[in-house]
N, C-alpha and C positions, 0 to 999 in steps of 0.2 A: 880548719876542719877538712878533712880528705872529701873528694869527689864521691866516692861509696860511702860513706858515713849518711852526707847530705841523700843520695839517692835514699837509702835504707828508710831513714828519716821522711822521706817524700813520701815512699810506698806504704810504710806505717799511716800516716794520716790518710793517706790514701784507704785503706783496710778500714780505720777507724769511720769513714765517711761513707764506706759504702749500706750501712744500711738505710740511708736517703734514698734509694732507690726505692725501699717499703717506706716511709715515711713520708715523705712527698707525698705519693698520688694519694695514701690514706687519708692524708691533711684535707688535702685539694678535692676529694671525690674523685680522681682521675682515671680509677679503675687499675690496670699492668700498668706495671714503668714501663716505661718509653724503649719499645725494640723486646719487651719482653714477651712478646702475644708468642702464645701457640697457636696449631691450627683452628682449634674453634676461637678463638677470640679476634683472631683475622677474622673470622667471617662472621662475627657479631660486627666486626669496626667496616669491612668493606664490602659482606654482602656474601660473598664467595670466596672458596677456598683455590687459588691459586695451582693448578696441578704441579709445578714442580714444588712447591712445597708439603700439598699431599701425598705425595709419591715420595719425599724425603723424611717427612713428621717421623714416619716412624723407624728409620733407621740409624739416630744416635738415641739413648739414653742417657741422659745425664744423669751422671755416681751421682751425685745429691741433687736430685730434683727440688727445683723451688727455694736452693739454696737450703734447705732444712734436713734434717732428719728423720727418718720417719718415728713417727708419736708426735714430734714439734708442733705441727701445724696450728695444735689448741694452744698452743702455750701465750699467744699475745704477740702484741706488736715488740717488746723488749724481749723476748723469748726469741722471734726467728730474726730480730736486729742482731742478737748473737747468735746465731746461725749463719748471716749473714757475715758474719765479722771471721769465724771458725770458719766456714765455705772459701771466702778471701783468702785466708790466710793458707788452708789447705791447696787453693789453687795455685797459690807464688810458692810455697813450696816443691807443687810436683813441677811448677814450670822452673824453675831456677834446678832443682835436681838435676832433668833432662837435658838443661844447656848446659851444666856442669858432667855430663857423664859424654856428651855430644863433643863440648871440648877436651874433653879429656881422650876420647877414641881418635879423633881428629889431630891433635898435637903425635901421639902415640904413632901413627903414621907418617907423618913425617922424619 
């Protein structure tokens, strides 16, 4: 089996595992996965909002907040699991795009 096949095969399970990030803490009572706090939820866990992140919160938007859709949010824990799984998948697409369009301009110049 080729070196890219395996990878391909890795990032697929990979994709297929990410909606552990919602399932986990919902199991557990743990509240955001782990690294996921926004500003208010930093300062539910440590009291205060941190000024460089105050001063950052609002300057990216994420195209899919929460991993979901909008309307999603009702739809259940299987509902934004696949959201999760489409968000994944949407995200190694535009990033494998980019490095394929980045090596491509790059070879090009040489």
């Amino acid at each position: 089996m080729r070196t890219t096949t395996k990878l391909w095969i890795g990032v697929g399970i990979l994709i297929l595992l990410s909606p552990l990030g919602l399932i986990l803490p919902e199991r557990f009572k743990a509240g955001d996965a782990w690294g996921e706090w926004g500003a208010d939820s930093f300062k539910e866990l440590v009291g205060y909002i941190p000024k460089g992140l105050e001063k950052l919160s609002s300057f990216w938007k994420a195209p899919l907040p929460d991993y979901a859709f909008k309307g999603w949010e009702d739809k259940g824990l299987l509902g934004l699991s696949l959201a999760y799984i489409i968000s994944a998948v949407v995200g190694i697409l535009v990033t494998v795009g980019l490095v394929l369009l980045i090596g491509t301009v790059l070879r090009k110049k040489k």
